[in-house]
Each structure stands twice: as C-alpha cells, then as structure tokens.
C-alpha positions in Angstrom: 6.9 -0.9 -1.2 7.1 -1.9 -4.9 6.1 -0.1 -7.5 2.5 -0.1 -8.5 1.2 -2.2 -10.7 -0.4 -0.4 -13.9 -3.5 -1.7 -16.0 -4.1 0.4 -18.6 -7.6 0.0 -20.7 -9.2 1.3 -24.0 -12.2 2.6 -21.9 -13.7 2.6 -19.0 -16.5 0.0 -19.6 -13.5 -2.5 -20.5 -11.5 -1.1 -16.9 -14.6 -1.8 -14.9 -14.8 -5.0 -16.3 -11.4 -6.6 -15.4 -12.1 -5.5 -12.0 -15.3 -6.9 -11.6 -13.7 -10.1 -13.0 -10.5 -9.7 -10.3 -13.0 -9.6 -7.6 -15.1 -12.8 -8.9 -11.6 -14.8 -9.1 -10.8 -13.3 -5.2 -14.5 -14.3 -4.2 -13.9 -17.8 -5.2 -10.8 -18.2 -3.4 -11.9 -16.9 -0.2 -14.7 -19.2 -0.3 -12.5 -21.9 -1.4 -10.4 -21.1 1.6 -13.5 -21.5 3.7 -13.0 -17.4 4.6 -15.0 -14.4 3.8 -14.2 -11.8 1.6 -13.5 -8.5 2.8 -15.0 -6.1 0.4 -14.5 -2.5 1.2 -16.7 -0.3 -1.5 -15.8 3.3 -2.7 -17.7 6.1 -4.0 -18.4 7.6 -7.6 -19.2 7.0 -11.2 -16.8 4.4 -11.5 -17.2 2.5 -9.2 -21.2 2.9 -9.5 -20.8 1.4 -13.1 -18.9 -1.2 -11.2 -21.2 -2.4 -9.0 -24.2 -2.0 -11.6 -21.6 -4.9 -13.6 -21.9 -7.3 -10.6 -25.5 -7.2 -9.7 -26.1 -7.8 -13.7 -26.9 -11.1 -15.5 -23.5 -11.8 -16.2 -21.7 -11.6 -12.8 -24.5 -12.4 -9.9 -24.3 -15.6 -9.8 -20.1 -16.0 -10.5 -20.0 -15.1 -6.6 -21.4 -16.8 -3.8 -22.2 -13.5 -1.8 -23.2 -15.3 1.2 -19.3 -15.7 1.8 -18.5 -11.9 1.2 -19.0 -8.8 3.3 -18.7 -5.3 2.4 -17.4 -2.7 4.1 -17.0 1.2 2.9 -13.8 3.3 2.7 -15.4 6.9 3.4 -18.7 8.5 3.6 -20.2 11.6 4.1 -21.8 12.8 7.6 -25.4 12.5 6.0 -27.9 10.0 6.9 -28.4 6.7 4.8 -31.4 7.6 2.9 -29.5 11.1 1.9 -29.0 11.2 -2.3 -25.1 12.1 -1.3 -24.7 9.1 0.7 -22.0 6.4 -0.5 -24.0 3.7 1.2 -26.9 4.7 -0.8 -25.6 4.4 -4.2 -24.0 0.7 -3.3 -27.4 0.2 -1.9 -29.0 0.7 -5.1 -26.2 -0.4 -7.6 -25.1 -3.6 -5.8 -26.7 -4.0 -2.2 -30.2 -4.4 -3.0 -29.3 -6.7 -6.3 -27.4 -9.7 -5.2 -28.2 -11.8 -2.5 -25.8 -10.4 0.3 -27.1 -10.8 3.8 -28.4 -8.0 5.3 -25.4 -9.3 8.4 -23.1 -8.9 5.9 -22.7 -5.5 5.2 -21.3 -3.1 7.3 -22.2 0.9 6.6 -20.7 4.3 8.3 -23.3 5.4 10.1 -23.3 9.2 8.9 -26.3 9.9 10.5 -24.3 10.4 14.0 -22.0 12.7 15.1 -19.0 12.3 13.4 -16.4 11.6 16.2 -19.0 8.5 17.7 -19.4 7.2 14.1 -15.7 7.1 13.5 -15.3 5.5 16.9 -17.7 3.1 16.3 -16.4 1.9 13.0 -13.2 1.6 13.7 -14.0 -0.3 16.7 -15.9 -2.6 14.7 -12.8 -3.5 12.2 -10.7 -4.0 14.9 -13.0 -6.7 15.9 -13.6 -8.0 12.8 -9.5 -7.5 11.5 -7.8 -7.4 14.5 -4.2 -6.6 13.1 -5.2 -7.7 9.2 -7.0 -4.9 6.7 -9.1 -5.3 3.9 -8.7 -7.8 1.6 -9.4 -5.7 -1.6 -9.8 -2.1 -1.2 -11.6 -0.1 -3.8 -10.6 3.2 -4.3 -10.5 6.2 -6.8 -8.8 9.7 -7.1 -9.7 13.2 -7.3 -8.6 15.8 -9.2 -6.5 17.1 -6.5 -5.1 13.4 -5.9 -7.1 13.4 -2.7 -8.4 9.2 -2.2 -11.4 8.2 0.5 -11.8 11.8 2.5 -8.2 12.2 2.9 -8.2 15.3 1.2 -4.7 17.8 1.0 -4.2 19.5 3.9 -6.5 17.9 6.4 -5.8 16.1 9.8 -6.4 12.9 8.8 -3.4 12.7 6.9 -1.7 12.9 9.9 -3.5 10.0 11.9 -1.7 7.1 12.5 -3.1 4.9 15.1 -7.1 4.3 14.7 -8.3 2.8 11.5 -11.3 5.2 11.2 -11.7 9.2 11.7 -14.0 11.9 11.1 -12.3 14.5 8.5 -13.2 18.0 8.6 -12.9 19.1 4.6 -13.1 22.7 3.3 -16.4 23.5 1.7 -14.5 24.2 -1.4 -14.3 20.4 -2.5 -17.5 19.0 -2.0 -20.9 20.5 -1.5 -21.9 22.4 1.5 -23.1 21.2 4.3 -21.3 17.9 4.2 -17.4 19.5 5.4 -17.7 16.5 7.8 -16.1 13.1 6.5 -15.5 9.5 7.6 -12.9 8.0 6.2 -10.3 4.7 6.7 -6.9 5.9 7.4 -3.4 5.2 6.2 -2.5 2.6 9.0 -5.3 0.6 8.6 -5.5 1.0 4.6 -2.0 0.4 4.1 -2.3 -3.1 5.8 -4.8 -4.2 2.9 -3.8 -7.0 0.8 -4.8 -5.3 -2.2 -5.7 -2.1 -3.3 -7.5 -1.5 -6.7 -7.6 2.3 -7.4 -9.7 3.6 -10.6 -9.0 6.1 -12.5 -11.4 7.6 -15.6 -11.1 10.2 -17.3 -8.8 12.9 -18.8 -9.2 15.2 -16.8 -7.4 13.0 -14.4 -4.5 12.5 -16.8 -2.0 15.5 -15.2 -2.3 14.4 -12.1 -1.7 11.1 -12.3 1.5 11.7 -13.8 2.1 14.3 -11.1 1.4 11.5 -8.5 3.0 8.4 -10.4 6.3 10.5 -11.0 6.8 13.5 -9.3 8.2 13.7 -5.5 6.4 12.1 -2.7 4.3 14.4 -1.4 1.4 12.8 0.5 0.2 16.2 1.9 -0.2 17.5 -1.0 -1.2 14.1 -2.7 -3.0 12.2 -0.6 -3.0 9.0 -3.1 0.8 8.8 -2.6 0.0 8.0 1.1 -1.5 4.7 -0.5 1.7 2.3 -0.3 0.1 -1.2 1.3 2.9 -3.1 3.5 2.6 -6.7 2.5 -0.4 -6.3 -0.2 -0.4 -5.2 -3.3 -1.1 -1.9 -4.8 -3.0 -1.7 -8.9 -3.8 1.4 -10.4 -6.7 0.5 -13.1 -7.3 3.3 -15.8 -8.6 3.9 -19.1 -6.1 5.4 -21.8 -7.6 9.2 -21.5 -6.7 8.9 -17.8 -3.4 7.4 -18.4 -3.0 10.5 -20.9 -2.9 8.3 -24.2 -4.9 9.6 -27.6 -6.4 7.1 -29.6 -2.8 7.3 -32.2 -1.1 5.9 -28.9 
C-alpha cells in the first residue's frame, strides 16, 4: 500500500469542512454514475461536528440523499435509544436532518446479543458488497491508536475472514458496562475505496507520530492495521494533532 495521504488544517472546524465537501463531490459522482453511495459513519466529537455540517443550510441540499446509504463502522452493545449509542448521535446529528430514507440506513443492532448482531451485519454487507467494501469509510483514533473497536490486544485484530465481529474490550477504555463491541474488521475495511480518518486534538499529537513513523505494530496500534488494498487511505487533522504550534 502507499503511503497515506496527509491533510493537515488550521483547526478542526476548517478539517471537518473539507471532508464534508469530499463527500458532497463523491455523492455527486455516485449518483452521476447511477450508484449509491456507501456511507459508513464513525463515532465521536468529530465526526458529530461533521455530520451537524451536512444536515446544515449549507450542505443539505449539495447531496441527493436518496442515492446514499449509511452504514456504521462500530457500535456499542447498547440499545438504540441508549445516550452511548453511535447510531444515536448520527440519528440526531445527521439522520433525522436530511432527507435519507428510512431504507437507507443500515444500524448495528446493539440491542442483541453480540455474536447474533455481528452475524447479522456482516451477513447483511455481504449481500449488499459481495466482494467490494465501503466506498468512504469514516474513521477516527484513540489515544492508544485503537480505530472502530479494534482496540490493542483484542481478538478482533486477529479476525480475518467475516467482515463484522463482536469485540470483547477491557473495561479500562470505555465505560462500564459496555466491554462488548461491534466492529468492521480489517478484511472487509481494508477493501474500502477510501478511508478518511480524523484526527483532533493534541493530545493525539504523540501518537500519531508513533503510528505514522514508528514500526508496524498493528497489535499494539490498531490504526496501522488500516492499509486499504486498491482504495485509498487520508489521514485528515488539525495542526495541534499533527503536533504543529501556531509559529509552525
């Protein structure tokens, strides 16, 4: 795979911008094409702010959102109406905004056991993919470098056949009662045509550089695990992420 490719930005409100504007322009080519777009949504501030950018004023109507449909990258095992959800926040951000079809949108269903609802979603995108992924993949990183639910350490690094599993996390990265994850895995993310990951923040900043040029490590650093076959890979950040000071 080649190298990433690096967009650097002043501030995160000028990051979340150019994405929302690389997703109009991919939007408009799909349809063009006469194909859907396949949307696949992430969770956390950023992309929240994201989202909140294409439901506004400015972007709504710039995509014809009858021809896209979303899909998520992870979730939690909570049902959909749970504050923690990822589905909920899209569902308020974006979801309930635009003018998607309800047909459109396809949600984990953490409100089931884990195993069925991994089952049953990767099921579903190998009906809907067959041997394709996503077209654009959102994604962000942790401060560990973990990406979706593939955290360090956990067995769904290791997964290479299905495209969706349930990921048992320690309850010392995310809030208790919620060790249970869904999340894509690398064969099924690495087949995306492009992958957008953003990163805000400087508390970010070390890592990043750990990830963008230490050794490969993808244990240790999920993210690095990230190398789409075929697609291309963009790394979107602001300049404290990127570890630049305002002199830079």
């Amino acid at each position: 795979m080649d190298a990433p490719h690096l967009h650097v930005f002043p501030d995160s409100a000028s990051l979340v911008r150019a994405v929302a504007e690389r997703i109009v322009l991919a939007a408009r080519a799909a349809c063009a094409d006469g194909q859907m777009l396949g949307l696949f949504l992430s969770g956390g501030s950023t992309p929240k702010a994201l989202y909140e950018l294409l439901a506004s004023s400015d972007f709504i109507t710039r995509i014809d959102w009858r021809a896209v449909e979303l899909y998520f990258g992870d979730e939690r095992c909570v049902p959909p109406d749970d504050e923690r959800s990822n589905y909920l926040m899209a569902r308020r951000s974006l979801i309930d905004r635009v003018p998607i079809p309800p047909d459109n949108i396809y949600r984990m269903k953490g409100e089931l056991a884990p195993e069925q609802a991994a089952i049953e979603y990767g099921r579903m995108l190998k009906q809907r993919f067959q041997d394709q992924g996503p077209d654009i993949l959102l994604l962000g990183m942790g401060d560990d470098g973990h990406t979706a639910s593939l955290f360090p350490g956990t067995s769904a690094l290791g997964e290479s056949e299905h495209r969706c599993v349930a990921n048992h996390v320690p309850y010392d990265y995310i809030p208790a009662g919620t060790s249970w994850r869904l999340t894509l895995t690398y064969p099924f993310i690495n087949r995306s045509r492009e992958v957008i990951v953003m990163i805000t923040g400087a508390s970010k900043s070390e890592r990043l550089a750990e990830v963008l040029e230490g050794d490969d490590d993808p244990a240790r650093l999920p993210i690095q695990g990230v190398q789409p076959q075929g697609g291309n890979l963009h790394y979107y950040l602001d300049s404290a992420a990127a570890g630049m000071t305002s002199e830079d």
